[in-house]
C-alpha angles and dihedrals in degrees: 000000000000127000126231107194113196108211103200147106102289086233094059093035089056085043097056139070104191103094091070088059089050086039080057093049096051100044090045079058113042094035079226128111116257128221121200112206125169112239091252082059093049101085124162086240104050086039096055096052093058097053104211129204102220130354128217120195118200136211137274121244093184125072105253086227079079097059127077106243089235085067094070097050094091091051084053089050096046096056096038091056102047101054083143097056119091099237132171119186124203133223100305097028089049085050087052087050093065096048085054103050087033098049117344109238088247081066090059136070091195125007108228124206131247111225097196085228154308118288111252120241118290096004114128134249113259128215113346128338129235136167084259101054103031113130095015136114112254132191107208112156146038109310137165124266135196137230124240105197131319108307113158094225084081090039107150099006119120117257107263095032122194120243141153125269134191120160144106097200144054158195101271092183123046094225120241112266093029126098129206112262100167140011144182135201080245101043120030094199102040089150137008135177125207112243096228107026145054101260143119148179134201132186092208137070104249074164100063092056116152129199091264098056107027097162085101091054083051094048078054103053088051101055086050084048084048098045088055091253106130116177 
């Protein structure tokens, strides 16, 4: 069994439909069952008795300004108390990463989000356009990424590999016990890896590949490889 964890406000998550196509993905991949659990759902406790193989942790569609920081203690929690676990987070969980390893949201009283930057004069707005994004850079689309290093999550993939993106905001401080696994001339920390644990992070959506632009389908397939899941 594999874990998909949905980061998101429990209103939004209960509204949307999209988590069983990416359940599908994920099982056509693996060959293993996936369950979906809210974060609220995914306790240390709950988590531990399943035993899964391998977690994944999503991304977030909602500003974390908008959550009370209580609510991310459980995320905290969850990843504290599986070190053992292979785990990759995507986009809004590798964002929450770096709240965690930087501060600890115990340490915060709100947890403010990191808009990568301003727009410069006379660039244009990308994607839509909301209150909250207005004026900032955003990555929304398939875009290349660089290799730092040699990690075996990007094993076989070009340098610079193709993947979707679709965030306004970043990790600002690589966290103490990561190293850099992939950049961009947009995001300095697209992808980082712990030095002790499996476990990885990633800016950017290997889950939202497309025919067009497979190299996230085959980040996939190695973390499975990497998890000891074969299929």
């Amino acid at each position: 069994m594999i874990i998909w964890v949905r980061v998101e406000t429990l209103e939004n998550y209960e509204a949307g439909n999209g988590d069983f196509n990416l359940k599908r993905r994920f099982e056509q991949l693996s060959g293993e069952p996936c369950l979906v659990l809210h974060m609220t759902q995914a306790t240390p406790e709950l988590v531990g008795s399943l035993r899964p193989r391998a977690l994944l942790l999503s991304g977030c569609g909602t500003w974390f300004r908008d959550f009370e920081v209580e609510e991310f203690y459980v995320f905290e929690d969850l990843v504290k108390a599986t070190p053992q676990i292979p785990a990759l987070a995507f986009c809004g969980s590798h964002q929450l990463l770096g709240f965690m390893y930087n501060r600890g949201f115990r340490n915060m009283q709100k947890v403010e989000d990191e808009p990568m930057r301003r727009l410069l004069p006379g660039e244009a707005q990308v994607g839509a356009v909301s209150p909250d994004n207005a004026g900032y850079f955003v990555e929304q689309g398939f875009y290349p990424i660089q290799k730092v290093g040699a990690d075996p999550l990007f094993a076989g993939l070009p340098d610079p590999f193709v993947v979707r993106e679709s965030h306004t905001c970043e990790i600002k401080q690589l966290p103490a016990g990561f190293e850099l696994i992939a950049t961009s001339g947009n995001c300095r920390i697209q992808g980082m890896k712990h030095r002790e644990r499996p476990l990885w992070s990633t800016q950017f959506h290997p889950e939202a590949w497309q025919e067009e632009y497979p190299q996230g389908k085959e980040i996939l397939i190695n973390f499975f490889r990497l998890a000891g899941i074969t299929h």
